[in-house]
N, C-alpha and C positions, 0 to 999 in steps of 0.2 A: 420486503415488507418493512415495518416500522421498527425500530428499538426501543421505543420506549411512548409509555401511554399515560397521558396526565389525563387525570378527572379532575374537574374543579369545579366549588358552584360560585363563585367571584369571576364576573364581568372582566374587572380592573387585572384581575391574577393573570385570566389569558392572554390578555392585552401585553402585559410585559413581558411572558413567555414567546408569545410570537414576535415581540421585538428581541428579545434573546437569541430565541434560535434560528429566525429569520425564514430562509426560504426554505431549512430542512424542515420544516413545522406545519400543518398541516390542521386545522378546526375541523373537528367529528360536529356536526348535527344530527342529519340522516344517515351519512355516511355513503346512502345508496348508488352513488355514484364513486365516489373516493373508492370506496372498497374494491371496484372494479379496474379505475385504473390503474390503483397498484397489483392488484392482479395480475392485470396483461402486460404488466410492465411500461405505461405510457405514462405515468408520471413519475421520474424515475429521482432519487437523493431524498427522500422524506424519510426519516428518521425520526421525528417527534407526531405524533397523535394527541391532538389539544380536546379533549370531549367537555362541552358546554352543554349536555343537556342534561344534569342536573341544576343549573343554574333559574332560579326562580323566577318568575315573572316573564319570560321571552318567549311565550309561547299564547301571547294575548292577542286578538284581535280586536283595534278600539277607533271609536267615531271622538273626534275632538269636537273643542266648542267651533271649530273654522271648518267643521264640515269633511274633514281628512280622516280617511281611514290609514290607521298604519298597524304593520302586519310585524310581530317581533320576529325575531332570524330564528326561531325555534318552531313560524308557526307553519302546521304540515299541511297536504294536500287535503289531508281531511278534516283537519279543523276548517279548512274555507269549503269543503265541499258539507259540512253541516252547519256553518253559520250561518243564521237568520242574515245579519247584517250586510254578509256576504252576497247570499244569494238576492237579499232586497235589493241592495243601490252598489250593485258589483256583479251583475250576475254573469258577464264575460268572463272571468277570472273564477265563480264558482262552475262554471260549464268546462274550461279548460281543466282544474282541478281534477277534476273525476276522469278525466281522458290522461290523466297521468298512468302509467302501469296496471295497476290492481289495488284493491283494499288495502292489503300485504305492505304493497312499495308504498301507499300512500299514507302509512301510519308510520312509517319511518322519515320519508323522505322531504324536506322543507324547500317554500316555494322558495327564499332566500339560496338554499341549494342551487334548484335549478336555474335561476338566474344565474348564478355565481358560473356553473359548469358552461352556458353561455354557447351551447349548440346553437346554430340556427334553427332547429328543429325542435327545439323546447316549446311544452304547449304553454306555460304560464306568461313568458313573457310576451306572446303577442297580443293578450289584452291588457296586460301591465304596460303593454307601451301605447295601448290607444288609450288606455285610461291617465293617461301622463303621469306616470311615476315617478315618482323619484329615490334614491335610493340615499341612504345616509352611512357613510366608512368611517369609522374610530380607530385610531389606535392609540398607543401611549401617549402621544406626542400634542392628540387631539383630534378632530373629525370635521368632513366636510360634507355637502349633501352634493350629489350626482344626480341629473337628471338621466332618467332610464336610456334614451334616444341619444347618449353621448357616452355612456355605460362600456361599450360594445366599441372594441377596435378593429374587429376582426373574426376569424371561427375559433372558440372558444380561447377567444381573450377577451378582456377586461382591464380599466382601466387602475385595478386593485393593484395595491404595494403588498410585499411579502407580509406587512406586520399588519394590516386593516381587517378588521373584520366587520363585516356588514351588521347595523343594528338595528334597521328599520327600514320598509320598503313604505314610503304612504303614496297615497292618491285622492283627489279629490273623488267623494259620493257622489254617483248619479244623481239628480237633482230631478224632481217630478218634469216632464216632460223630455227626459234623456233617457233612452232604449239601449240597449245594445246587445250581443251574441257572439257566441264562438261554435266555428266548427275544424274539423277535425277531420283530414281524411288519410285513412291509412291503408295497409295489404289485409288487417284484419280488424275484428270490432274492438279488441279490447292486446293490451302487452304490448301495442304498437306503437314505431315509430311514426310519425307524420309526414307522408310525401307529400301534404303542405296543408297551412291550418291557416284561420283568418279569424280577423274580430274584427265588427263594424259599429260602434257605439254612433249615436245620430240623435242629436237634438230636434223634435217636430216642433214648429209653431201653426198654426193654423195651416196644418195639411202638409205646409214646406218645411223644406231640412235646410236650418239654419247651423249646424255648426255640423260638420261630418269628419269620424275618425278610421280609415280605413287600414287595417296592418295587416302584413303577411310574412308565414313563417314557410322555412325549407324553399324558400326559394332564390336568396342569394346568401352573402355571407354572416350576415346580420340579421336578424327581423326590421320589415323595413315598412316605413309607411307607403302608400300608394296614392300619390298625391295626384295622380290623374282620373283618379276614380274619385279621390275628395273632391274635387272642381263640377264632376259631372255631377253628384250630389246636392252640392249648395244653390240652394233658392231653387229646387228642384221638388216636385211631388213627385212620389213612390207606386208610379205607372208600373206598366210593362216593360214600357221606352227606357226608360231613366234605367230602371233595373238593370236591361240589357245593355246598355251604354255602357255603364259603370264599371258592371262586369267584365265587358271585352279592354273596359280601360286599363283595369287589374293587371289582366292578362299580359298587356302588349306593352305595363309598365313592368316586368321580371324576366330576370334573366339569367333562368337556373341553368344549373348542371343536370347532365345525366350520370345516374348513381345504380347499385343496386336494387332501390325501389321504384326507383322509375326514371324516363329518359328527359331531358329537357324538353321535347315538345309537348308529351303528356301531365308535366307539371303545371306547364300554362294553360295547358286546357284547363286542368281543376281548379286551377286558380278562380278561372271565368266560372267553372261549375261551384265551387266552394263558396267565393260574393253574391252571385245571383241565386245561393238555395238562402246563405244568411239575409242578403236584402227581402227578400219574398216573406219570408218568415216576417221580421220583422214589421213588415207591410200589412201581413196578416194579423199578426199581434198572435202568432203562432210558438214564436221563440221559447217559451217556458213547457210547451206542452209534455216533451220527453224528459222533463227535469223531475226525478224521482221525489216525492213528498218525504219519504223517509231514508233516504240512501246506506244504503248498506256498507258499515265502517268497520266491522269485524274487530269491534273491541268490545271487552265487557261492560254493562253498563254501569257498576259500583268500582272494580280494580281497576279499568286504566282512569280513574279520576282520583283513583290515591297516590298521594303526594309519597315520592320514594326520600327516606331521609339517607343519605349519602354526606360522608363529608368529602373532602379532599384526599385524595389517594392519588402518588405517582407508583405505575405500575414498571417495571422492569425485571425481567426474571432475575431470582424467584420468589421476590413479593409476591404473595396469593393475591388468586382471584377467590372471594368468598363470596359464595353464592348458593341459592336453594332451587335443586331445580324438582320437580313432584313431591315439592314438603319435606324434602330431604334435605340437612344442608353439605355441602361440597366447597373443598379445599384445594383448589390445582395451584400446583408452583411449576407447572408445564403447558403451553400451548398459551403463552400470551400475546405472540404474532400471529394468530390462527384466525378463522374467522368462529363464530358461536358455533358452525354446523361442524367445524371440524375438530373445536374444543368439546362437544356432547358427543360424536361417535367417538373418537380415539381419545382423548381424556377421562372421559365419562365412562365412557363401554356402553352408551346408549344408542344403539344404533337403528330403532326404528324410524331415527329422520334419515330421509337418504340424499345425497347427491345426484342429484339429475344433472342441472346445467350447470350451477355453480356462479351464476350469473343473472337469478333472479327472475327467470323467464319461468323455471318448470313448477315450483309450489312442492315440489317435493320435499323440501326442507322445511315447512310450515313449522312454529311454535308460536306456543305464548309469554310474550316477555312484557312484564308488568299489567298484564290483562288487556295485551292487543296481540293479535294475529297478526307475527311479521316473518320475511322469509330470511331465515336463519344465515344464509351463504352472504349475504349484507350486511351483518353485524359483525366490527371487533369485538373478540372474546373476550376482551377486558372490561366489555361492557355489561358483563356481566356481572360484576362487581355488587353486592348489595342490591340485585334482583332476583326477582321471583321467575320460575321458567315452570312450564309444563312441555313434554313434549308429549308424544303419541303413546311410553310405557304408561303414562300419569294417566290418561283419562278411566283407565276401570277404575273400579271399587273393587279392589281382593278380585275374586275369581269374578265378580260380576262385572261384564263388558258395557261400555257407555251405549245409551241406545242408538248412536250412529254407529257406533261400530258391530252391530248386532245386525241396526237395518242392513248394513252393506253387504254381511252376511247372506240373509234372507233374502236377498231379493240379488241376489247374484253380481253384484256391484264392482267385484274384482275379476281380476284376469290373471296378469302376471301379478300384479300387486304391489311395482315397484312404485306406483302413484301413492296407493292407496294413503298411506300414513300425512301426507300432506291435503290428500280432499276431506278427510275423516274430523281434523284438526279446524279446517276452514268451514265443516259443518257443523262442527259441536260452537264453535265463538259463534256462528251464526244465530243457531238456537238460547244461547243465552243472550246476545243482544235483542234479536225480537224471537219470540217466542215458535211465533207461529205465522212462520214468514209465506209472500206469497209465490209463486212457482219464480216471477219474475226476478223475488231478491233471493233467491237460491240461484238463480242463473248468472247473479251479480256477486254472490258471494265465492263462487269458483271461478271466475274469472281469471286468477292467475295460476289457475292448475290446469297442467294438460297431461291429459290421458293418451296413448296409443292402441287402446287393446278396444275399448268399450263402447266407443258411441257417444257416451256420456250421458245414454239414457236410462242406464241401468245407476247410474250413479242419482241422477237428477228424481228417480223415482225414489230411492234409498231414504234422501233427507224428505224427500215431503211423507214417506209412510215414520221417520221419527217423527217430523215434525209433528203429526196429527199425533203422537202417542206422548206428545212433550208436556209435562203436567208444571214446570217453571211458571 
């Protein structure tokens, strides 16, 4: 793991720090990725942890006077999956967004991130690259802008210097008469990887498709366009014919691998199945219909919009971490290479968050850091630093239990109960973001917690008998 953990909220400070320490250096955002490779050991000599998110302003999503959205390197999954701006004249990129992980990962995790990490199976970047993006690298030295489509050398490489950090993704706003969608197809509905994702943006003029952008993810080494399905497109009406053409052009222009989710022949099947359900949609003028009006973010509605004041702090043991975690506040000069879930049980002696996977998958480590629901085993512990935490002890009042953890009681919602502390957490943020939610955004707000014992109908019952008793 790391040695040493810088906070900073100066731009320029990081900038010269990762010309400093160069390739041992490492920029926190999300982290939700980072934290895992050093984990498993696949990113191995990083010694420094650069944390830029106290840094003001980078977390903005803005329309210029030229018509260009640009997304700051701070801005996450779910700020584009609840921006108006987004979803209006971007809605490829807000559909991909929500197909990101969970609530959880998507309140930590930035789309800058997933570009950077540079999977081919990343969902963000295959409508960032039919929306032609461009990306912009600064470092000390100065900055140049990258176009998205030249980004990409390889499977998770990138054309980035050890000192660059990305500080802007723009792209031109759809423009009235320009449609376009993302789909998504994986082994499950939701925590999944992509055994392969597509976006199809399409300008209509009088019935015909004058300008068409076809891209596909997971299925070579890059995300790549599908220039044989753009061709069948252009100056083409949105039949059945066209549709089907287009689709098998998909298909017969990739040339995946077989992996553990699936074999190369069944890739290009979905490929064909993946373009022909988006073109159809879009034909239909169907594409917006499963796109939630209110989507479930699992943050509170007044704390994650307070501004945390943080200065500058380089962490190295045993400079403290100081931090408050259930109104309490805490002093550790131990556990600064740790992740937060392992600084709250063995630091803390807080142990009703648990370890399940440790990799983001289970939700059993559920907390709330700065008034958003994030999965604990993703966070440096140093980023705890002059925030606020609640875990699972926090939510009574004295002897009186929160009304989810009461429901859960009553209506028989546990089993073993090694879940429960993380569904419990994702149901109380749920209930303070909307109150009185409907069975659907309870179905969307556990999305990153899995149970083994229950069903998950005993739980799914639990929040909706709080929910009716929620007087918030």
């Amino acid at each position: 793991m790391w040695q040493e953990y810088i906070c900073t909220t100066d731009l320029e400070q990081a900038l010269d720090i990762l010309a400093e320490r160069g390739p041992k250096a490492r920029i926190v955002a999300g982290a939700t990725d980072l934290i895992l490779e050093l984990e498993r050991g696949v990113r191995t000599g990083i010694e420094t942890l650069v944390d830029i998110t106290r840094v003001p302003g980078l977390d903005k999503i803005i329309l210029d006077s030229e018509g260009l959205i640009h997304l700051g390197p701070l801005v996450t999954h779910n700020h584009c999956v609840a921006s108006a701006l987004i979803v209006e004249r971007a809605f490829p990129l807000a559909q991909a967004a929500r197909e990101v992980g969970a609530p959880k990962i998507r309140n930590r995790g930035t789309i800058a991130g997933n570009l950077i990490t540079a999977s081919p199976a990343n969902d963000t970047i295959t409508p960032l690259m039919a929306l032609d993006a461009r990306v912009v690298l600064r470092s000390s030295l100065g900055q140049r802008t990258v176009a998205l489509k030249d980004f990409y050398i390889g499977v998770r490489r990138t054309v980035m210097t050890p000192d660059e950090l990305l500080v802007d993704i723009c792209f031109p706003a759809l423009p009235p008469g320009t449609k376009g969608a993302f789909i998504k197809i994986g082994l499950r509905r939701a925590q999944a990887v992509a055994v392969v994702n597509a976006a199809v943006i399409l300008t209509i003029e009088k019935k015909h498709v004058r300008k068409a952008a076809v891209t596909l993810g997971s299925v070579a080494p890059t995300i790549i366009h599908s220039q044989p399905a753009e061709e069948v497109l252009l100056s083409a009406s949105l039949d059945e014919t066209v549709i089907e053409a287009a689709a098998q052009a998909a298909k017969q222009s990739t040339r995946p691998i077989s992996d553990v989710r699936g074999s190369a022949a069944y890739r290009q099947e979905m490929v064909r199945v993946a373009v022909s359900r988006v073109l159809q949609a879009l034909a239909g003028g169907s594409e917006r219909m499963d796109f939630p009006q209110q989507p479930v973010l699992l943050q509170h509605p007044v704390l994650a919009l307070k501004p945390v004041q943080v200065s500058f702090y380089h962490h190295a043991q045993p400079a403290p971490i100081l931090t408050r975690i259930n109104g309490k506040p805490y002093r550790f000069t131990t556990g600064h290479t740790k992740t937060l879930l392992r600084l709250l049980r063995e630091e803390a002696g807080l142990i009703g968050t648990k370890e399940g996977c440790a990799e983001g998958e289970c939700g059993a480590c559920t907390v709330f850091l700065d008034g958003m629901a994030v999965m604990s085993c993703l966070v440096p512990a140093p980023r705890a630093h002059g925030a606020e935490i609640t875990t699972v002890e926090g939510l009574a009042a004295g002897e009186q239990l929160h009304p989810v953890q009461k429901a859960f009681m009553d209506a028989g919602a546990v089993q073993c109960g090694y879940c429960t502390p993380g569904f419990i957490m994702s149901a109380a943020m749920l209930l303070e973001e909307i109150p009185h939610p409907t069975r659907s955004q309870i179905k969307q707000s556990i999305t990153g917690n899995l149970c083994r014992c229950t069903g998950y109908y005993k739980i799914v019952e639990a929040i909706e008998t709080s929910a009716r008793l929620n007087v918030s």
